[in-house]
py3Dmol code that shows the C-alpha trace and the ligand (Angstrom):
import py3Dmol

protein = """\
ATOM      1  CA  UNK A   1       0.000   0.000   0.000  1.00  0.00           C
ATOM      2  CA  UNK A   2       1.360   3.255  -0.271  1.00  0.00           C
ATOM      3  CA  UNK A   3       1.879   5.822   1.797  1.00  0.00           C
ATOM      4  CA  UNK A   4       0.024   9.108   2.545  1.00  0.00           C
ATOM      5  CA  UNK A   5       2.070  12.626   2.449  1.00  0.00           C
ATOM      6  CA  UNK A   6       0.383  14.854   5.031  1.00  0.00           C
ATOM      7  CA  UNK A   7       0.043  18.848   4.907  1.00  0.00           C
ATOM      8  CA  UNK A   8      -0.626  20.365   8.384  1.00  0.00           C
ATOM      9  CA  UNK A   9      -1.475  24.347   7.428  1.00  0.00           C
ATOM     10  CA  UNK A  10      -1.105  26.528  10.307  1.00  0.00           C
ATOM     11  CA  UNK A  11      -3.130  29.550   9.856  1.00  0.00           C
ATOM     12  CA  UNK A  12      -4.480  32.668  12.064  1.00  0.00           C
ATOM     13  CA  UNK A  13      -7.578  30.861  13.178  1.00  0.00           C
ATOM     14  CA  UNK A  14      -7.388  26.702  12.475  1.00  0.00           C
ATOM     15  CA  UNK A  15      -4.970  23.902  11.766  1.00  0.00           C
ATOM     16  CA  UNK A  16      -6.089  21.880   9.015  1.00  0.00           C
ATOM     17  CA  UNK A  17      -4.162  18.717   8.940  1.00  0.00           C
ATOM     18  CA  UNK A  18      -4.671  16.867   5.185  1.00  0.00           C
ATOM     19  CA  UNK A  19      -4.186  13.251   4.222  1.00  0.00           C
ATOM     20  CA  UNK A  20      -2.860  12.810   0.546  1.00  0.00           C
ATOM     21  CA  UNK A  21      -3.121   9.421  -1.439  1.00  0.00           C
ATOM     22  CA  UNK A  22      -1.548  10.490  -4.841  1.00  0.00           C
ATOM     23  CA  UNK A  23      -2.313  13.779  -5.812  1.00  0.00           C
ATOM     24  CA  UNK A  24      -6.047  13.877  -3.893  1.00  0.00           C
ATOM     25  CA  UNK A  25      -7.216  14.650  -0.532  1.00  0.00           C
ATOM     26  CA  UNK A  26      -8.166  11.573   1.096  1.00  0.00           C
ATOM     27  CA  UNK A  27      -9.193  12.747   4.799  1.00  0.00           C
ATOM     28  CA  UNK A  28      -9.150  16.190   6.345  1.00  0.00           C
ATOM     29  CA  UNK A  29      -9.322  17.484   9.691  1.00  0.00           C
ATOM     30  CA  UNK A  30      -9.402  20.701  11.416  1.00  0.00           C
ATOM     31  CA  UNK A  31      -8.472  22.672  14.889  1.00  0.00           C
ATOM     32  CA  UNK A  32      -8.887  25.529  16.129  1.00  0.00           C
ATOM     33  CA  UNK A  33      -6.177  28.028  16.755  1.00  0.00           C
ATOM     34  CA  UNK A  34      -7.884  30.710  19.314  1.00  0.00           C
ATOM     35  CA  UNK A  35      -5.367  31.061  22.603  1.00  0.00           C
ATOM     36  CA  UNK A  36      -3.131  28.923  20.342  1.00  0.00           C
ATOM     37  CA  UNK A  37       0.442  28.353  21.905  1.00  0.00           C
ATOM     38  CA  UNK A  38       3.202  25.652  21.827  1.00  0.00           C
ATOM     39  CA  UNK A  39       1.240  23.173  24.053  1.00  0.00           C
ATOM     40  CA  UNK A  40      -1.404  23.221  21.494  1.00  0.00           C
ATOM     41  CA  UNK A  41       0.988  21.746  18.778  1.00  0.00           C
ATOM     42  CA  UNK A  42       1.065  18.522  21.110  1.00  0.00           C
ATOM     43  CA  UNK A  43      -2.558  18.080  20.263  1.00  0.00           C
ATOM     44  CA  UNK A  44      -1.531  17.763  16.107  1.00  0.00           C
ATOM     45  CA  UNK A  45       1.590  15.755  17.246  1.00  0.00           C
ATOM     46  CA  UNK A  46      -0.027  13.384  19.040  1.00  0.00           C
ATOM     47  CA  UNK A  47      -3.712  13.618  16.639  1.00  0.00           C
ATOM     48  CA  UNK A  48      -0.944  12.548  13.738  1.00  0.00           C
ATOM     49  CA  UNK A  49       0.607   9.742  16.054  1.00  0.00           C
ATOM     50  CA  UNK A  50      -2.399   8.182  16.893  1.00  0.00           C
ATOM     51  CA  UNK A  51      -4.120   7.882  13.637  1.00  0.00           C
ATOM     52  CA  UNK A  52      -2.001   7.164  10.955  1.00  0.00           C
ATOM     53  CA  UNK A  53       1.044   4.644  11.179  1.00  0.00           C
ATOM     54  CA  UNK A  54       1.981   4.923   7.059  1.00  0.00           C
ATOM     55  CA  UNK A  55       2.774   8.814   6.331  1.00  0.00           C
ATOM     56  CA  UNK A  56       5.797   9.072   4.089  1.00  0.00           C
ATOM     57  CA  UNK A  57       6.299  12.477   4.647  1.00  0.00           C
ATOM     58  CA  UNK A  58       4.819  15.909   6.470  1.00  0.00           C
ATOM     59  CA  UNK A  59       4.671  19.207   5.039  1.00  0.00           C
ATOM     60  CA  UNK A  60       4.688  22.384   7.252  1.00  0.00           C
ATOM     61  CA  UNK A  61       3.175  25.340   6.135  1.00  0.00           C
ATOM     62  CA  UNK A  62       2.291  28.143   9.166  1.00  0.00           C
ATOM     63  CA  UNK A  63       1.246  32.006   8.942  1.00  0.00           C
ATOM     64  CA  UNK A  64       4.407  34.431   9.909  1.00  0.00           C
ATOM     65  CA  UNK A  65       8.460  33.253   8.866  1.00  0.00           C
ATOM     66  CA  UNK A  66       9.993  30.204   8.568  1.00  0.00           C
ATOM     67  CA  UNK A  67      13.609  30.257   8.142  1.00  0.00           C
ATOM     68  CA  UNK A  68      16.266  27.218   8.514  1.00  0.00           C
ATOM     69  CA  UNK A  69      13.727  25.144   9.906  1.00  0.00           C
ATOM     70  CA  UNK A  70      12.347  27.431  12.859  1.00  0.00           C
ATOM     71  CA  UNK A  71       9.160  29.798  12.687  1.00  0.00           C
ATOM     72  CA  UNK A  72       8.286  33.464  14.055  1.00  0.00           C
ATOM     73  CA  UNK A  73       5.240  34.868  13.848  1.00  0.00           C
ATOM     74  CA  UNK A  74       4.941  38.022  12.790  1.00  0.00           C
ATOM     75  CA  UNK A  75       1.597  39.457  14.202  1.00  0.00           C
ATOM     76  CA  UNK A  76       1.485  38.351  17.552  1.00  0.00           C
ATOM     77  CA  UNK A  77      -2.368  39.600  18.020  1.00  0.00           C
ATOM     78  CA  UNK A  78      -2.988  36.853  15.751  1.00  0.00           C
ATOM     79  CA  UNK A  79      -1.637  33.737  17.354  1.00  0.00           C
ATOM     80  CA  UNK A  80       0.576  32.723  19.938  1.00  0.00           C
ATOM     81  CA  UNK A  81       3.990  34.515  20.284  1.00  0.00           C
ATOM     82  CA  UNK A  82       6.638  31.843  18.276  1.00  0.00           C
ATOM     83  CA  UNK A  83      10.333  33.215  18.227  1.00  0.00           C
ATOM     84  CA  UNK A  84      12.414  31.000  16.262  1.00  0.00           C
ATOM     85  CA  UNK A  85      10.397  27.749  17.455  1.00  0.00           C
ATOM     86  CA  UNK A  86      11.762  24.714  16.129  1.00  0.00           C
ATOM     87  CA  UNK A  87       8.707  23.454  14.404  1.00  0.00           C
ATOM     88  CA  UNK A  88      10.818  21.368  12.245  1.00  0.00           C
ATOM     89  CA  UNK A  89      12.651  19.546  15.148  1.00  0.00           C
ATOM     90  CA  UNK A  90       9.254  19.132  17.248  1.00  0.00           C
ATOM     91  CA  UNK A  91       7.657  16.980  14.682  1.00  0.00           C
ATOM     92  CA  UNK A  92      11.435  14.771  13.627  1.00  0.00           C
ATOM     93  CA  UNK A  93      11.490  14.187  17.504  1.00  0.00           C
ATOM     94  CA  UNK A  94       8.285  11.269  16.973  1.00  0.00           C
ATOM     95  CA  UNK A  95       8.255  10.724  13.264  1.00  0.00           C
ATOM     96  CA  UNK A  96      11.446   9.573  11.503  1.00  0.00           C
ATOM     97  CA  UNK A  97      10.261  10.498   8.033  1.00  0.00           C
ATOM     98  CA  UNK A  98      11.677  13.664   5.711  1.00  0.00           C
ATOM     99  CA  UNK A  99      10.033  16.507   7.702  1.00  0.00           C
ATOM    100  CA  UNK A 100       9.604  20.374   5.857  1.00  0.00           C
ATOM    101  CA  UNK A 101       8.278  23.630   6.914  1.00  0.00           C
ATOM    102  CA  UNK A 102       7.462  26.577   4.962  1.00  0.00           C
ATOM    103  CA  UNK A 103       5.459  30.045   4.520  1.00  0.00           C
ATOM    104  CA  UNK A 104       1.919  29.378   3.763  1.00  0.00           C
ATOM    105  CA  UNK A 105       1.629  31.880   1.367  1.00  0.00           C
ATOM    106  CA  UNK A 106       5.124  30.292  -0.021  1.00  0.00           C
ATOM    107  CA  UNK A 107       2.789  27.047  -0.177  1.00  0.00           C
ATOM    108  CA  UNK A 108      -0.302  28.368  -1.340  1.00  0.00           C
ATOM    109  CA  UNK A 109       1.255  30.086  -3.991  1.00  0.00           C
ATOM    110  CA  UNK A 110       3.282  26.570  -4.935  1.00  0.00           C
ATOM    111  CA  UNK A 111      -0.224  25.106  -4.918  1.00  0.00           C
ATOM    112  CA  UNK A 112      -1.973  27.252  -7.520  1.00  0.00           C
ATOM    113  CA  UNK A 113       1.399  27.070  -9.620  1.00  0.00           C
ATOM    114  CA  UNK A 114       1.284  23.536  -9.954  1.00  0.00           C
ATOM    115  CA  UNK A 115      -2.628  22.523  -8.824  1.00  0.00           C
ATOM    116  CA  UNK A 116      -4.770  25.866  -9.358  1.00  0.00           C
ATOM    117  CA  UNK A 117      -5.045  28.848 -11.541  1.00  0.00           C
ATOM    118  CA  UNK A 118      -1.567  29.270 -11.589  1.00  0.00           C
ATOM    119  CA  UNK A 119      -0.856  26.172 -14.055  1.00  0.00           C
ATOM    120  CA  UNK A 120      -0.627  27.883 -17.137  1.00  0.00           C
ATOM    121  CA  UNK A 121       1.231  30.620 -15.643  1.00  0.00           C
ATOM    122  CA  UNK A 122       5.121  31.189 -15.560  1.00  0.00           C
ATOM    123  CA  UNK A 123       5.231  34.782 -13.579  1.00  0.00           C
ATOM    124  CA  UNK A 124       2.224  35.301 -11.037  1.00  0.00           C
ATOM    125  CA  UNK A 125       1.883  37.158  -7.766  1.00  0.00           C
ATOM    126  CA  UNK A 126      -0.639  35.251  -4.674  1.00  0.00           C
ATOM    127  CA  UNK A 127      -2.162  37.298  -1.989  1.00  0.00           C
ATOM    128  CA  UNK A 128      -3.680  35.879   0.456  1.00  0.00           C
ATOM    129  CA  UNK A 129      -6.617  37.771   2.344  1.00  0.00           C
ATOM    130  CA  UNK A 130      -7.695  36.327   5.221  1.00  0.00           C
ATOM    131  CA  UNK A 131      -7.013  36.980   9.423  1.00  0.00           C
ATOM    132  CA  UNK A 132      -3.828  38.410   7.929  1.00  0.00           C
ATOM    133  CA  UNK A 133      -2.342  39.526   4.187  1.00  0.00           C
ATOM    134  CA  UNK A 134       0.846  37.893   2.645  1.00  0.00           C
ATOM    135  CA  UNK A 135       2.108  37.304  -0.876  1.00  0.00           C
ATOM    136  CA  UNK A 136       4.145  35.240  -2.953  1.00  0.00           C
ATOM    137  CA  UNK A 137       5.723  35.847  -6.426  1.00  0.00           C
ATOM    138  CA  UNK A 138       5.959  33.567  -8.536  1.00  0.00           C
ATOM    139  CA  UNK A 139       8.563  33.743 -11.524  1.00  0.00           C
ATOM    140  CA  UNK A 140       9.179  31.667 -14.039  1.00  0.00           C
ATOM    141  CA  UNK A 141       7.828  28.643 -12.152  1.00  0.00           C
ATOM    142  CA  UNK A 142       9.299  29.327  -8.762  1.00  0.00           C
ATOM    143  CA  UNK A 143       8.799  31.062  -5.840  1.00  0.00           C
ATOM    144  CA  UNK A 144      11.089  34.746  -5.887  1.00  0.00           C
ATOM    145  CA  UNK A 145      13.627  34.650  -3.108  1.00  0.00           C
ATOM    146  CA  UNK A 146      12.440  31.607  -1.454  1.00  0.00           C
ATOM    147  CA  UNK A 147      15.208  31.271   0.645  1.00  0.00           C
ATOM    148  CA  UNK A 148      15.295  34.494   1.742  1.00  0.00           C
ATOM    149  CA  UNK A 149      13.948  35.267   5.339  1.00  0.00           C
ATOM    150  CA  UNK A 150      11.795  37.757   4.638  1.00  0.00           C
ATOM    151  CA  UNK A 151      10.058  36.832   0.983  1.00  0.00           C
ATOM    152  CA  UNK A 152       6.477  38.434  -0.173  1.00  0.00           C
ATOM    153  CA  UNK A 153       5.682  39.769   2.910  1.00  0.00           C
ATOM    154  CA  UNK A 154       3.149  42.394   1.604  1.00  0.00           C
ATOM    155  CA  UNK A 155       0.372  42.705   4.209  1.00  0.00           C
ATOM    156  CA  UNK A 156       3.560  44.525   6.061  1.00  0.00           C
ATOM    157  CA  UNK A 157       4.624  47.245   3.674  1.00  0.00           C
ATOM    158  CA  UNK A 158       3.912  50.567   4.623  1.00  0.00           C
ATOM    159  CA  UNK A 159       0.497  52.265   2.408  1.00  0.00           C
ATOM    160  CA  UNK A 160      -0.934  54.888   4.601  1.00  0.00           C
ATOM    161  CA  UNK A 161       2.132  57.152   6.500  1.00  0.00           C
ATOM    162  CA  UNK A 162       1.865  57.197  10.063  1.00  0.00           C
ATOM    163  CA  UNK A 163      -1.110  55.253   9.662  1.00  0.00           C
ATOM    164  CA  UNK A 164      -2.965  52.463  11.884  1.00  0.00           C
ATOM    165  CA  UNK A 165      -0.636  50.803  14.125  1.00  0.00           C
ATOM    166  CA  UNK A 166      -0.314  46.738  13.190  1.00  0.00           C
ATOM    167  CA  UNK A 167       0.272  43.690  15.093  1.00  0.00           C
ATOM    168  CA  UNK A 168       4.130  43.613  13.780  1.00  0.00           C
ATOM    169  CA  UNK A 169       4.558  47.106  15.603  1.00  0.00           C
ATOM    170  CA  UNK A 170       4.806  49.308  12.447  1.00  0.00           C
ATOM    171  CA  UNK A 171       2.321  52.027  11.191  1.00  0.00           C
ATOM    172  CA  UNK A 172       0.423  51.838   8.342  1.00  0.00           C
ATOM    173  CA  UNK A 173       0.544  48.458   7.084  1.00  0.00           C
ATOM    174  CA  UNK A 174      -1.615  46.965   4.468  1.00  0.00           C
ATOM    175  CA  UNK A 175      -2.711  44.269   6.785  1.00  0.00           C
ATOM    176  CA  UNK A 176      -4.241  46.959   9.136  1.00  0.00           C
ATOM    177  CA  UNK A 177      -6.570  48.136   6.420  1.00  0.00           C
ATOM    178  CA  UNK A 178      -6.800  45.264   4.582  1.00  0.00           C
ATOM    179  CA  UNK A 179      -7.613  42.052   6.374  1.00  0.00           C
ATOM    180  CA  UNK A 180     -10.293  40.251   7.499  1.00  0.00           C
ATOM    181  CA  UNK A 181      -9.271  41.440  10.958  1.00  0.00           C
ATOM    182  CA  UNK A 182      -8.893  44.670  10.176  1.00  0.00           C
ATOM    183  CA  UNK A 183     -12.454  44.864   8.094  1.00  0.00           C
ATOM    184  CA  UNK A 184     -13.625  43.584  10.831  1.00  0.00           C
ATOM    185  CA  UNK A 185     -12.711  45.219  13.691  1.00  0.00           C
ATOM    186  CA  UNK A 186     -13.795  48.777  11.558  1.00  0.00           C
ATOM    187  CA  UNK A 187     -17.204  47.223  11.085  1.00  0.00           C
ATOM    188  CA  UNK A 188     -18.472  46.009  14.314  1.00  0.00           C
ATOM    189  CA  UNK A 189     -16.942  49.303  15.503  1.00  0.00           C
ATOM    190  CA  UNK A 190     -19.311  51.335  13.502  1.00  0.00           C
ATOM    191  CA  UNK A 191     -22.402  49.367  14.124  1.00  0.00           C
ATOM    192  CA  UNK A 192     -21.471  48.857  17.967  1.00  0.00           C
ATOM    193  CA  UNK A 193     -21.695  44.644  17.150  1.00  0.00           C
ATOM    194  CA  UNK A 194     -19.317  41.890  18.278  1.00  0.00           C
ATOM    195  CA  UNK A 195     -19.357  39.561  14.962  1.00  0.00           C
ATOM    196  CA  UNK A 196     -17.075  37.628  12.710  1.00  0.00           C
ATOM    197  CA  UNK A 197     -16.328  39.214   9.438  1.00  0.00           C
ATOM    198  CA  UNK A 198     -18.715  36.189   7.587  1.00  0.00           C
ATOM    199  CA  UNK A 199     -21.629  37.098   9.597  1.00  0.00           C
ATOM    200  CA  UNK A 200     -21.363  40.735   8.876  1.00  0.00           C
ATOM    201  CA  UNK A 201     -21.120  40.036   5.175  1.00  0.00           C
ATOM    202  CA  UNK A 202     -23.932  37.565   5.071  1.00  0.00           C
ATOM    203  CA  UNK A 203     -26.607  39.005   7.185  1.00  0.00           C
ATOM    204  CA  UNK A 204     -25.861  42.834   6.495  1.00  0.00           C
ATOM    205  CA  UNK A 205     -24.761  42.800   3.016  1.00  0.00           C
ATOM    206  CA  UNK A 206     -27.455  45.831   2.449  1.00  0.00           C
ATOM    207  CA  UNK A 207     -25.890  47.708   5.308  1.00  0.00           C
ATOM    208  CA  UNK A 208     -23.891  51.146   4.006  1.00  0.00           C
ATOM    209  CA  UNK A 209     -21.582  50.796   6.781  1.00  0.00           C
ATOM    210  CA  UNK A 210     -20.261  47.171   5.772  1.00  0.00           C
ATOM    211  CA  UNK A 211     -20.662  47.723   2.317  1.00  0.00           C
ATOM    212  CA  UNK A 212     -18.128  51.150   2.392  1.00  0.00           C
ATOM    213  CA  UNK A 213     -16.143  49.094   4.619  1.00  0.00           C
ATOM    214  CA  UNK A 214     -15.509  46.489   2.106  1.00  0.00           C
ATOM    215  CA  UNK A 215     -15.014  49.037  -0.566  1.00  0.00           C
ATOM    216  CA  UNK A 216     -12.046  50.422   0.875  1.00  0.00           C
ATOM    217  CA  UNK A 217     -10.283  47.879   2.334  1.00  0.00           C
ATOM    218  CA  UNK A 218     -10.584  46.813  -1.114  1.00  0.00           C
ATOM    219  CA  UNK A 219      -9.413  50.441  -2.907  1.00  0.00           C
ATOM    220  CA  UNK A 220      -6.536  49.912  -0.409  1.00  0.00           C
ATOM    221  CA  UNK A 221      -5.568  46.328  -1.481  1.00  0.00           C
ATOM    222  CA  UNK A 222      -6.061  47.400  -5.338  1.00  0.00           C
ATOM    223  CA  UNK A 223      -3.045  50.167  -4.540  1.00  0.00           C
ATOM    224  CA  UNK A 224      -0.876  47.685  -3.193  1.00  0.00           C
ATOM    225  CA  UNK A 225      -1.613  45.044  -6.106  1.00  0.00           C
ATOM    226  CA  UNK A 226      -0.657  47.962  -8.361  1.00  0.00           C
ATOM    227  CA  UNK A 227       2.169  48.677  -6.638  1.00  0.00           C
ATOM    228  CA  UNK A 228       3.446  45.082  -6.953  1.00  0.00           C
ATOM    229  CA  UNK A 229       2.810  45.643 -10.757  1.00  0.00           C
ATOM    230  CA  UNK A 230       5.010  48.107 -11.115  1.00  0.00           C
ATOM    231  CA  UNK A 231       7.703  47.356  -9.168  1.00  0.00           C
ATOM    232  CA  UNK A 232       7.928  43.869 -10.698  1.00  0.00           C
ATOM    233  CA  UNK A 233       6.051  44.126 -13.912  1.00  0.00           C
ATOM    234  CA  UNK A 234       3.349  41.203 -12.764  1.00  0.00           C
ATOM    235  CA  UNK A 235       0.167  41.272 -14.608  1.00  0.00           C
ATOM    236  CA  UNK A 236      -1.250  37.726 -13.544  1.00  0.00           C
ATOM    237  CA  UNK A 237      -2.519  37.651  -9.735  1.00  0.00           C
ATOM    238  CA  UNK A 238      -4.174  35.092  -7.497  1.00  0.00           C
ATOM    239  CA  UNK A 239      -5.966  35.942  -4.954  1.00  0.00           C
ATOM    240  CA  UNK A 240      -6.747  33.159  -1.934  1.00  0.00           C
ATOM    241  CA  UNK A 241      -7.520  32.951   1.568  1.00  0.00           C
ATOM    242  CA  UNK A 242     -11.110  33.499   3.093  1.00  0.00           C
ATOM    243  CA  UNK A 243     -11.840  37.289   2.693  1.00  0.00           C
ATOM    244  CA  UNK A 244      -9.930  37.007  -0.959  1.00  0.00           C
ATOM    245  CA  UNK A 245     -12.080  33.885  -1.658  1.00  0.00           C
ATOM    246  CA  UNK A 246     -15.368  36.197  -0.171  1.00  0.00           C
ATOM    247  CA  UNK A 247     -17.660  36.666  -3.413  1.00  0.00           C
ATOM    248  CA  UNK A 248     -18.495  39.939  -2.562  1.00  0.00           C
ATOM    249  CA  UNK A 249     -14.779  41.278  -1.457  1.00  0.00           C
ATOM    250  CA  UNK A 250     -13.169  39.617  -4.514  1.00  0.00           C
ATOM    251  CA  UNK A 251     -15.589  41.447  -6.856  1.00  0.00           C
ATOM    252  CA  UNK A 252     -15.093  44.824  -5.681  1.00  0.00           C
ATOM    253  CA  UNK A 253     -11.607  44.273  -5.949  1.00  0.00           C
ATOM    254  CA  UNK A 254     -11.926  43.177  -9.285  1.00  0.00           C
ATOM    255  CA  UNK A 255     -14.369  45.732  -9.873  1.00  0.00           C
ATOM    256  CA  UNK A 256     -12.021  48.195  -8.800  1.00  0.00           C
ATOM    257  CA  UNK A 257      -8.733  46.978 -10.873  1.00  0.00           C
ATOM    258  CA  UNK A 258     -10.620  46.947 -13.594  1.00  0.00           C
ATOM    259  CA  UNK A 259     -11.584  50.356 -13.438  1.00  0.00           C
ATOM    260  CA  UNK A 260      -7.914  51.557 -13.351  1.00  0.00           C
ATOM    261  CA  UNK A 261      -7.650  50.376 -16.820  1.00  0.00           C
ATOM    262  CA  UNK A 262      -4.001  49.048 -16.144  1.00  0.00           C
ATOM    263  CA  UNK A 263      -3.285  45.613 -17.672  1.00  0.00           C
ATOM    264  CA  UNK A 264      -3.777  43.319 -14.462  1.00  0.00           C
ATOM    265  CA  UNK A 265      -5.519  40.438 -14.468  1.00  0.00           C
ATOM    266  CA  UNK A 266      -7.199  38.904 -11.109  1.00  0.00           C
ATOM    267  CA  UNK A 267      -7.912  35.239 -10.110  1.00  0.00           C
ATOM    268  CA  UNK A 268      -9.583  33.830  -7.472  1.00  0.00           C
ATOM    269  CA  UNK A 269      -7.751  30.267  -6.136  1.00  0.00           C
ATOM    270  CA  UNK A 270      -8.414  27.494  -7.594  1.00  0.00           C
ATOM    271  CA  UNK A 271      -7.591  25.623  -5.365  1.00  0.00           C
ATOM    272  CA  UNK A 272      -9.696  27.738  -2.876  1.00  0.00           C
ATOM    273  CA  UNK A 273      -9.105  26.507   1.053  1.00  0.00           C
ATOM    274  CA  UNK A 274      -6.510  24.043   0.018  1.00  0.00           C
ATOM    275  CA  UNK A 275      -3.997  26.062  -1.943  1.00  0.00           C
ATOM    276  CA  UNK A 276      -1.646  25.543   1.310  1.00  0.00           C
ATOM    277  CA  UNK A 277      -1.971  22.025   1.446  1.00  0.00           C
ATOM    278  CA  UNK A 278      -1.189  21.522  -1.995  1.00  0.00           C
ATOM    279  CA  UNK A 279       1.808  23.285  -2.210  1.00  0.00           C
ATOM    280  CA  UNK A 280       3.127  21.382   0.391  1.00  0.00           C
ATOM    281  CA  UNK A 281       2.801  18.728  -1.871  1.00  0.00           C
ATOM    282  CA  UNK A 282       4.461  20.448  -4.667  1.00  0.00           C
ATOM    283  CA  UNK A 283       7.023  21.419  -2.522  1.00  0.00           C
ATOM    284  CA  UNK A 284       7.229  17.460  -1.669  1.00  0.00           C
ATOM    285  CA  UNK A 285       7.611  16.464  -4.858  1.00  0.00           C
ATOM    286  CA  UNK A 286       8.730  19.628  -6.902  1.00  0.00           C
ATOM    287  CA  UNK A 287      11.821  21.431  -4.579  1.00  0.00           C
TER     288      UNK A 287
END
"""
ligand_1 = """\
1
ZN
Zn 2.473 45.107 9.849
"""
view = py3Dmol.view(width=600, height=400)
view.addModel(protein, "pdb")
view.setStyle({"model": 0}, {"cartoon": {"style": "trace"}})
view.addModel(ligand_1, "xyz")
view.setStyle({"model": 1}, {"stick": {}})
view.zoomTo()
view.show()
């Protein structure tokens, strides 16, 4: 029989842990990552010991850096505080199989190249919209400066001056405009609620307030995405994660972009929710 490769995605709010047989996902499984710290990443540990004995290899891909092995996260309002954890190490201490971590935007972005939207593509750039904002480009088949520490990391560059503070301590960021958290946060502010960002959309779609929220978190996004343009010359881009992957969201962006009448072209993921855990796959089999 042979063996499953396994993706465990480590996002701002869940762990989804996937079960390949070939190229397809065969199981999935999901936990929560609210109060999420170390301790919690016993729970997948042990979940993976106890219920499968024939995994060939795991794939790592979390939210904030991973470099040689060890992950930080970046926005620490988002999930538990990880400086240089050795994620890597944790998992080779029970499982002697071939063990990888990476960026999940590295992944996702991986995915759509070689799963998604992405196929046909040789130059492409991935945002991600979701808790957070990150980015990947991809050139010429690969992922840009890969190996570089810091790679893609757009939801932190600087688009309003002196500008909302954001969970990596600078002012201003994308990701404080931009993300689910952020869109959030603005709109139950307004209309004095306490809901998630779905909820909003879905039951007050009508309302002004949510619907001028969404337009300029968008209007900011569609700056940055031209911004990427021109520094890099990208026209294709791929937009994923749960706010990206939001009907509504991604066609005001679109809406928008189109509107600048600037060549850029916008996809949604393909592979929608499991861009992640198919790049880890590609990475698997591709790197
Ligand atoms: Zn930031």
């Amino acid at each position: 029989m042979s063996k499953n490769f396994v993706s465990v995605d480590i996002g701002g709010t869940k762990i989804s842990v996937c079960f390949f047989k070939k190229n397809i996902i065969v199981k999935k499984k999901k936990f929560k990552t609210e109060n999420f710290g170390p301790s919690n990443l016993l729970n997948i540990r042990n979940f993976l010991l106890n219920n499968v004995n024939d995994i060939s290899s795991i794939g790592i891909a979390t939210t904030g850096l991973v470099y040689k092995k060890k992950w930080s996260t970046l926005n620490r309002n988002m999930i538990g505080s990880f400086d240089n954890f050795p994620i890597v190490n944790f998992f080779k201490e029970k499982f002697k199989i071939p063990i990888f971590a990476i960026g999940d935007t590295h992944a996702a972005s991986l995915g759509e190249s070689y799963y998604g939207n992405g196929k046909d593509l040789k130059d492409f750039f991935y945002i991600t919209v979701s808790t957070g904002i990150g980015g990947a480009a991809i050139i010429n088949k690969k992922v840009l400066n890969s190996n570089k520490k810091i790679v893609g990391q757009i939801g932190h560059t600087v688009i309003k001056y002196n500008g909302n503070i954001c969970g990596c301590g600078r002012k201003g960021c994308l990701e404080a405009y931009s993300s689910g958290t952020a869109i959030q946060k603005n709109i139950n502010k307004k209309l004095k609620l306490n809901l998630k960002l779905k909820e909003l959309i879905k039951n007050h779609s009508k309302n002004k307030i949510v619907i001028d929220s969404l337009n300029s978190a968008a209007s900011v996004l569609s700056e940055s995405i031209v911004n990427i343009h021109n520094i890099l010359g990208i026209k294709n881009f791929i937009i994923g994660g749960s706010v990206g992957l939001n009907n509504v969201f991604f066609n005001k962006l679109n809406f928008i972009i189109k509107d600048k009448n600037i060549k850029i072209k916008l996809k949604k993921a393909g592979l929608r929710h499991d861009a992640e855990a198919f790049g880890c796959l590609a990475y698997s089999k591709y790197n």
